[in-house]
VEXDREN-2710 file (C-alpha; in Angstrom, 1 decimal):
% VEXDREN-2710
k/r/px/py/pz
1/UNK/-4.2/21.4/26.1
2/UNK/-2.7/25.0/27.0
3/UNK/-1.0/27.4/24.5
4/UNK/2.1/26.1/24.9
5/UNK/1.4/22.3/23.6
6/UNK/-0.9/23.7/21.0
7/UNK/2.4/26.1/20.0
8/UNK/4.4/22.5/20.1
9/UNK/2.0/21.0/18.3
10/UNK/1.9/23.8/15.7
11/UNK/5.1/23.7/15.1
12/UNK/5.7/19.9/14.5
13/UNK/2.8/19.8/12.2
14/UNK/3.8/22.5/10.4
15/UNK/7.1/20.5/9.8
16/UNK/5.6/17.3/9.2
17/UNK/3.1/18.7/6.8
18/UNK/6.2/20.6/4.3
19/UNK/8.5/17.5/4.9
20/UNK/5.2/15.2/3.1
21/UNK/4.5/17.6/0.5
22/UNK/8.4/17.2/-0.7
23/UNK/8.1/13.3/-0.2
24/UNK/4.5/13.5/-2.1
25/UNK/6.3/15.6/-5.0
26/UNK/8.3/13.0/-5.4
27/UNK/6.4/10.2/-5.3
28/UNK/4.3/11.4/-7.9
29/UNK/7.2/12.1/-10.1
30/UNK/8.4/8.0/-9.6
31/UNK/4.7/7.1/-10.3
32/UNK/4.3/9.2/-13.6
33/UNK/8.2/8.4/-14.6
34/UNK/7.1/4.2/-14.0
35/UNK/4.1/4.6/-15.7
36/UNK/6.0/5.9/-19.2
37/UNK/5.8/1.8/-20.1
38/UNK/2.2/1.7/-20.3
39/UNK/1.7/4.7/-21.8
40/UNK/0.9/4.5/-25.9
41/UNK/-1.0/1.0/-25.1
42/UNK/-4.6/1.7/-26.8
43/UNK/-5.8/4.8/-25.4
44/UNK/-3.6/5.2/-22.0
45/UNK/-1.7/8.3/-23.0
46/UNK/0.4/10.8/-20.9
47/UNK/-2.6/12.9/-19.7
48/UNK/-4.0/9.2/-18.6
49/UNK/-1.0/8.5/-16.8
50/UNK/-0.6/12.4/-15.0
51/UNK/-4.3/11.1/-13.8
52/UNK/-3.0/7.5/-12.6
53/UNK/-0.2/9.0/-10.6
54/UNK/-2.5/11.4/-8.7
55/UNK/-5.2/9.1/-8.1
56/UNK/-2.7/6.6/-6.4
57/UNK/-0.6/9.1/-4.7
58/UNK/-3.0/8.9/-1.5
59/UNK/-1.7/5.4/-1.0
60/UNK/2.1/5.8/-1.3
61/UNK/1.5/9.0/0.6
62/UNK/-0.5/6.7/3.4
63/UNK/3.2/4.1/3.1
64/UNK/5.6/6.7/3.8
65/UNK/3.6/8.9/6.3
66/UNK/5.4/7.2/9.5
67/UNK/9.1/8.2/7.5
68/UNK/7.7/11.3/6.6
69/UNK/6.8/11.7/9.9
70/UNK/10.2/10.5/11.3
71/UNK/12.2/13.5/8.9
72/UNK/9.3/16.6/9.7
73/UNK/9.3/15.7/13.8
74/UNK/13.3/16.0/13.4
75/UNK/13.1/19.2/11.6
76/UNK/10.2/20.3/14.2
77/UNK/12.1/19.7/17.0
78/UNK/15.4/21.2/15.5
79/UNK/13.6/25.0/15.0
80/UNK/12.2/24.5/18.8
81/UNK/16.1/23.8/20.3
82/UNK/17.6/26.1/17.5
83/UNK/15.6/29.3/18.8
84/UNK/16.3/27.2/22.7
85/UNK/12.7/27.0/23.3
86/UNK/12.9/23.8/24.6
87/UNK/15.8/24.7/27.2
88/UNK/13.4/27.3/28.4
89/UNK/10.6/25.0/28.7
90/UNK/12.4/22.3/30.5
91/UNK/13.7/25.8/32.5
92/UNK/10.6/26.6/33.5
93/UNK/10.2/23.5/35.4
94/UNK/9.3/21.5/31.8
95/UNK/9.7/17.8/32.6
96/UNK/10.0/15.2/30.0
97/UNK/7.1/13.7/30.5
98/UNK/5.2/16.9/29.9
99/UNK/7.1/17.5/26.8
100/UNK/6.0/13.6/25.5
101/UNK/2.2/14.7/26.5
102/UNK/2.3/17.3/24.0
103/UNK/3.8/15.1/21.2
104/UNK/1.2/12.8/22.2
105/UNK/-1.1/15.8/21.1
106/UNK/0.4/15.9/17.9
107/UNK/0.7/12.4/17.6
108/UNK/-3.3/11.7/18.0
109/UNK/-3.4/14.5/15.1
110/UNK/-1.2/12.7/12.6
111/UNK/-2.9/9.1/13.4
112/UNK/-6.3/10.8/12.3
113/UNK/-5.1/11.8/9.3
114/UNK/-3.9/8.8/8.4
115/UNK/-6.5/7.1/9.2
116/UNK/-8.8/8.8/7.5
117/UNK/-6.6/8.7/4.5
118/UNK/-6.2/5.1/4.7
119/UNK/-10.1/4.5/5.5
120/UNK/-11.4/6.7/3.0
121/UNK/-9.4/8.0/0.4
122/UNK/-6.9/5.8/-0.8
123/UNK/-8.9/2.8/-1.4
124/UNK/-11.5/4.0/-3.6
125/UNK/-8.7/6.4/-5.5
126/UNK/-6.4/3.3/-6.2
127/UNK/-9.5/1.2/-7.4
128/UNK/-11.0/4.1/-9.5
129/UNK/-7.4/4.3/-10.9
130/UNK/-6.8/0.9/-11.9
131/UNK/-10.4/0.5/-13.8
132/UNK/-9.8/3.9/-15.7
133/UNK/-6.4/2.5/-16.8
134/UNK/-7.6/-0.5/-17.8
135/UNK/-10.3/0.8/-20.0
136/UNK/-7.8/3.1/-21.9
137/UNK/-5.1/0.3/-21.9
138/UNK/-8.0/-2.3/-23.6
139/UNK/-9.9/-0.3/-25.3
140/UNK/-10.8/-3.3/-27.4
141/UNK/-11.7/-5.4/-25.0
142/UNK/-14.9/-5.3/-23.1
143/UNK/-15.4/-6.8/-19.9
144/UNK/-17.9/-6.9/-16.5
145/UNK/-18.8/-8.4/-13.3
146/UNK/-19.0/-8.1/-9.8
147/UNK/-18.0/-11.2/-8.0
148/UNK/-14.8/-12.0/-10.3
149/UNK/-14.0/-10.6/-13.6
150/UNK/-15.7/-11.4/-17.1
151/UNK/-14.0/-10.4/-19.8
152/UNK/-14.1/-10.9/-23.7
153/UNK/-11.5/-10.7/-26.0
154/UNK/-12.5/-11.0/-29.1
155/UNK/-14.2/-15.2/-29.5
156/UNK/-12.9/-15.7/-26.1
157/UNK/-14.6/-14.9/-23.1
158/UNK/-12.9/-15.7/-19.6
159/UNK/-14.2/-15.6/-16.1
160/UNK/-11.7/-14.7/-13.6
161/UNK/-11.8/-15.5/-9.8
162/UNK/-10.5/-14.1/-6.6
163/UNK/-6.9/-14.6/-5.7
164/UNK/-6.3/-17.5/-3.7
165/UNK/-2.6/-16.6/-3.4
166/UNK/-0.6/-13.2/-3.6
167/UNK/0.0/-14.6/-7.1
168/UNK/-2.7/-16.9/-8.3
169/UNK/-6.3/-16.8/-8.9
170/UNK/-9.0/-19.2/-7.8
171/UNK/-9.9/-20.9/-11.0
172/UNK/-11.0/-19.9/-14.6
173/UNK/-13.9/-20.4/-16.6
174/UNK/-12.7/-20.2/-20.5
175/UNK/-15.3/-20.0/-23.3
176/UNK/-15.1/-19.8/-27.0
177/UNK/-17.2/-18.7/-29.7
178/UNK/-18.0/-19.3/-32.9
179/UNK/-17.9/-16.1/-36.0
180/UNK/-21.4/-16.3/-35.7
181/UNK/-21.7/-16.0/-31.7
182/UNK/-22.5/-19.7/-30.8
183/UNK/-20.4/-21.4/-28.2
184/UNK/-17.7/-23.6/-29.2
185/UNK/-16.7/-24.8/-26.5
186/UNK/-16.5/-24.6/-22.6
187/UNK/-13.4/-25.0/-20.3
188/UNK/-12.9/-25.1/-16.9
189/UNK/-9.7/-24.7/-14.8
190/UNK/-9.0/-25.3/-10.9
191/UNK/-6.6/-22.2/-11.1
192/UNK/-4.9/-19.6/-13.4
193/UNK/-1.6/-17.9/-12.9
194/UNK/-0.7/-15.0/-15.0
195/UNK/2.2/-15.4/-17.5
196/UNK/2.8/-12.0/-18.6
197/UNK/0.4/-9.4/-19.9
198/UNK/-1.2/-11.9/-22.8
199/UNK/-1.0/-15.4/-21.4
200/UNK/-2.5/-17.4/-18.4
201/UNK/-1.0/-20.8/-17.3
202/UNK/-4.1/-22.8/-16.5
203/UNK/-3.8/-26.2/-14.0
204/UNK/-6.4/-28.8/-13.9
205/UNK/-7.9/-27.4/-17.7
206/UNK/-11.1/-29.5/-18.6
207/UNK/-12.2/-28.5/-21.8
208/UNK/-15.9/-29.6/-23.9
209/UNK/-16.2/-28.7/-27.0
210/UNK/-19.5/-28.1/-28.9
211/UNK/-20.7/-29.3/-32.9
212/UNK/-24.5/-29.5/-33.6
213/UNK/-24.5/-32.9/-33.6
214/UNK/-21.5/-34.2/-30.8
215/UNK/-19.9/-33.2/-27.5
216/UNK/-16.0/-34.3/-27.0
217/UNK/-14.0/-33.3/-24.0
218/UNK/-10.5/-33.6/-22.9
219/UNK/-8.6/-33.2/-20.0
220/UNK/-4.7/-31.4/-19.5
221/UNK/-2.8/-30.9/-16.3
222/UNK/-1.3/-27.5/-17.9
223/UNK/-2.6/-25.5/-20.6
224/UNK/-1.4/-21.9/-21.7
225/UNK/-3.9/-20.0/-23.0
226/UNK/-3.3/-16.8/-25.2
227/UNK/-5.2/-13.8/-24.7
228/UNK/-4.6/-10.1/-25.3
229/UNK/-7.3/-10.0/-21.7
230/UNK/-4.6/-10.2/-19.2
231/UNK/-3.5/-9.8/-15.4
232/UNK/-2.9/-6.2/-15.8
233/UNK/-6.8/-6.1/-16.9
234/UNK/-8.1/-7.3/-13.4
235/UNK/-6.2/-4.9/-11.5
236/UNK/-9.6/-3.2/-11.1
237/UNK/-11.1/-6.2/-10.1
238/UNK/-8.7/-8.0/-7.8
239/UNK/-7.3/-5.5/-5.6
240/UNK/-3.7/-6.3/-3.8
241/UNK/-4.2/-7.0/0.1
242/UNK/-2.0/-3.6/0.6
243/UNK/-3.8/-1.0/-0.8
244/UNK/-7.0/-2.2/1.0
245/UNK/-8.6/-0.1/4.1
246/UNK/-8.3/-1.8/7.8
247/UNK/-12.3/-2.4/7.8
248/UNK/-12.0/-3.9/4.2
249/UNK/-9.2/-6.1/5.3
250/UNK/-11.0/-6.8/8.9
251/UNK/-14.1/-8.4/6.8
252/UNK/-11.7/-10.0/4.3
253/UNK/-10.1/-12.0/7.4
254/UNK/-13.4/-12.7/9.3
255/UNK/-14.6/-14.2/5.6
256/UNK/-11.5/-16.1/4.9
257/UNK/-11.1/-17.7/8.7
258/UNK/-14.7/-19.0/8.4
259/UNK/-14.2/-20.5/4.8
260/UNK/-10.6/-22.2/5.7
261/UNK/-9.3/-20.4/2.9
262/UNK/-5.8/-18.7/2.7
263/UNK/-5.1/-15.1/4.8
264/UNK/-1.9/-14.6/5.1
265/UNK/-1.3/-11.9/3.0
266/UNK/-4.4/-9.8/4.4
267/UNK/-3.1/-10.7/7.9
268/UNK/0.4/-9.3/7.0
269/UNK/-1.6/-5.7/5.2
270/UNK/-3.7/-5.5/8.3
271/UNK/-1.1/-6.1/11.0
272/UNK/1.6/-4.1/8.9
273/UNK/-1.1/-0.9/8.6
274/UNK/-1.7/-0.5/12.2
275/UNK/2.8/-1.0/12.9
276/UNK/3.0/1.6/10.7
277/UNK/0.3/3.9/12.2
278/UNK/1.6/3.3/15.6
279/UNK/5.4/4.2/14.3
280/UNK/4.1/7.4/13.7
281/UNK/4.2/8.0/17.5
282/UNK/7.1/6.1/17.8
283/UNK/8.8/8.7/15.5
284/UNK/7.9/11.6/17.2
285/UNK/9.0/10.0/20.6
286/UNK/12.3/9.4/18.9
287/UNK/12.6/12.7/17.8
288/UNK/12.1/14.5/20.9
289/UNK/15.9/13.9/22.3
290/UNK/17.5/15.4/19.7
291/UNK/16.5/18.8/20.5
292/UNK/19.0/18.8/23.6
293/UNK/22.5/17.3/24.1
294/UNK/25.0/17.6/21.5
295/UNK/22.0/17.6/18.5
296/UNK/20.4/20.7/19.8
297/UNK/22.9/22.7/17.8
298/UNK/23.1/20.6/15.0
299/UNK/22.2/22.6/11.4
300/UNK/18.9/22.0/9.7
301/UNK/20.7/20.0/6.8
302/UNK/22.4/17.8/9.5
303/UNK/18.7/17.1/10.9
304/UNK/17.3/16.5/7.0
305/UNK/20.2/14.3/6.4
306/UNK/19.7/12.1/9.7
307/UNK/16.1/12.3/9.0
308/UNK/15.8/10.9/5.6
309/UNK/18.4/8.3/6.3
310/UNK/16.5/7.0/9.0
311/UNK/13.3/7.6/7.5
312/UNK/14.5/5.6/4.6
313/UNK/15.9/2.3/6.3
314/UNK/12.4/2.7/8.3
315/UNK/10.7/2.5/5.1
316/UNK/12.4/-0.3/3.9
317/UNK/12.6/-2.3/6.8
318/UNK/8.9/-2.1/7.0
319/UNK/8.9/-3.2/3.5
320/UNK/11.8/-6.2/4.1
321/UNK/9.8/-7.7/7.0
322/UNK/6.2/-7.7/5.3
323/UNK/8.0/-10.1/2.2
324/UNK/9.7/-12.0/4.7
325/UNK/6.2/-12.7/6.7
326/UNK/4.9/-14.1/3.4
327/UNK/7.8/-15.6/2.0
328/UNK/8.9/-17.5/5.1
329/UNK/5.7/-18.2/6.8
330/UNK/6.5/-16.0/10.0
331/UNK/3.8/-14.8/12.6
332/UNK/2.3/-11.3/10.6
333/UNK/1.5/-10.2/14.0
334/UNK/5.2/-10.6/15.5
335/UNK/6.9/-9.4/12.8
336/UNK/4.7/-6.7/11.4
337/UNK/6.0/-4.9/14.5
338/UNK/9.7/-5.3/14.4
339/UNK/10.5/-1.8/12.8
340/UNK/8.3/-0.1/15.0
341/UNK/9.4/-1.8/18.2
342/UNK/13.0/-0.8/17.2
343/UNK/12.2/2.6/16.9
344/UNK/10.2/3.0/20.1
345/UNK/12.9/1.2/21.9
346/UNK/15.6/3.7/21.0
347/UNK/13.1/6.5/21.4
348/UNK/12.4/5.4/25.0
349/UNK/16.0/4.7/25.6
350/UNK/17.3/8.4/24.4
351/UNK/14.2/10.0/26.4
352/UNK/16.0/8.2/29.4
353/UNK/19.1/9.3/28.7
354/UNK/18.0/12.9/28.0
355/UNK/19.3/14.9/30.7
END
């Protein structure tokens, strides 16, 4: 790398580095503004929340990166043709190629931060965030375990399993005590879907109940079961396929193929993390052409506004296509690339056309 792709490079970090600090200012006020609902229940208060918000900011910052990207390469690329360095680049005998080395450069940069970010930081943050909520949300409530969730709730205490589904748990073990502390009674369901924040609806719901002297059981399809220990309280304990790291989500798919059990929502995280991390070079491809032609003149609030308006249907298109991989049953591995094909395609195509 000589001085003049470590200047290029300089530059476009530079951009992309003050284009995520405004994205990350927001996000944090959306986080802190959406967590005003919770705040008030038992000891989660508005410090609590200020705490929540930063604590899972690394993980929207680690969603919007490739947009944020996409907006900071435009602006990067926009004080390079505005000052028409680049036309004395490609001048001086420049050639495209040599210009898409040294985003390449800048690319490898960005992908390691990310990486790291999505390896190391945001994983542990989001789960340290969810238990510390839930233990000033429920402050009445205690509750422990390492392989699902046990939780108690004043005579009742329930033991929660893994997900099996994006939204339903493995099964349920439901027990109920007497004022004095002796079992009442034992219950046992195949698997537990959250109503809301205080009920459970309970399938296959085998229940034996306990007197000194007799043992009766029944037997229910359905049962509701009331409890002020609900889904928001195993947060902490059940964490969401998406805010997983690649090597937690790599071990949860080697475990899940073995066992026959159901993936596709960690196949969708995983394949959808590494589109994203790959449309951050796509981004900075796509961004390249825009410093000569017609663009190179363009204002800094015409780049901004092209920017975030394709930064933003990026976003969401990445979004649209991870539901519709779970929702319809569609190949994660195809579609988790669709936005970031797009994009690469018309950055190859413009880079082409570039003149």
């Amino acid at each position: 790398m000589n001085m003049l792709d470590r200047y290029i490079v300089r530059t476009l970090l530079s951009a992309v580095g003050l284009t995520m600090a405004g994205l990350l200012t927001l996000g944090l006020l959306f986080i802190f503004i959406g967590e005003q609902a919770d705040v008030g229940q038992g000891h989660y208060g508005l410090m609590d929340a200020l705490v929540y918000s930063l604590m899972t900011l690394p993980q929207f910052a680690l969603e919007s990166f490739p947009a944020g990207v996409l907006i900071g390469s435009l602006l990067g690329i926009g004080v390079l043709a505005r000052s028409h360095e680049l036309t004395v680049m490609r001048v001086s005998g420049m050639s495209k190629l040599r210009l898409s080395v040294a985003v390449l450069f800048c690319a490898i940069v960005l992908v390691g931060i990310g990486m790291l970010v999505g390896e190391f930081l945001s994983e542990p943050l989001a789960e340290l965030a969810d238990q510390q909520k839930a233990f000033a949300r429920f402050s009445d409530v205690s509750f422990a375990g390492a392989a699902g969730a046990w939780i108690r709730s004043g005579d009742t205490i329930v033991e929660v399993q893994g997900l099996s589904t994006a939204s339903q748990f493995r099964g349920m073990l439901v027990f109920q005590l007497t004022p004095d502390d002796r079992i009442a009674s034992v219950a046992r369901a195949s698997r537990a879907t959250p109503l809301g924040p205080k009920a459970w609806r309970l399938i296959n719901y085998a229940e034996s109940s306990l007197t000194r002297e007799t043992v009766s059981s029944q037997h229910e399809y359905e049962r509701v079961l009331q409890t002020t220990a609900g889904s928001d309280l195993l947060q902490f304990a059940v964490v969401p396929p998406a805010q997983l790291a690649l090597h937690t989500l790599y071990r949860a798919i080697v475990y899940l193929r073995s066992n026959n059990l159901a993936l596709q929502p960690y196949l969708i995280a995983f394949w959808s993390r590494i589109a994203r991390m790959a449309g951050i070079l796509a981004a900075l491809l796509f961004a390249l052409p825009f410093g000569f032609g017609s663009m190179r003149s363009a204002t800094m609030g015409g780049r901004t506004t092209l920017g975030l308006t394709l930064g933003v249907v990026y976003f969401f298109l990445q979004r649209l296509v991870e539901s519709g991989a779970q929702v319809y049953g569609v190949n994660p591995l195809i579609l988790a690339w669709v936005p970031t094909a797009l994009l690469t395609l018309a950055a190859l195509v413009l880079i082409w056309r570039t003149r």
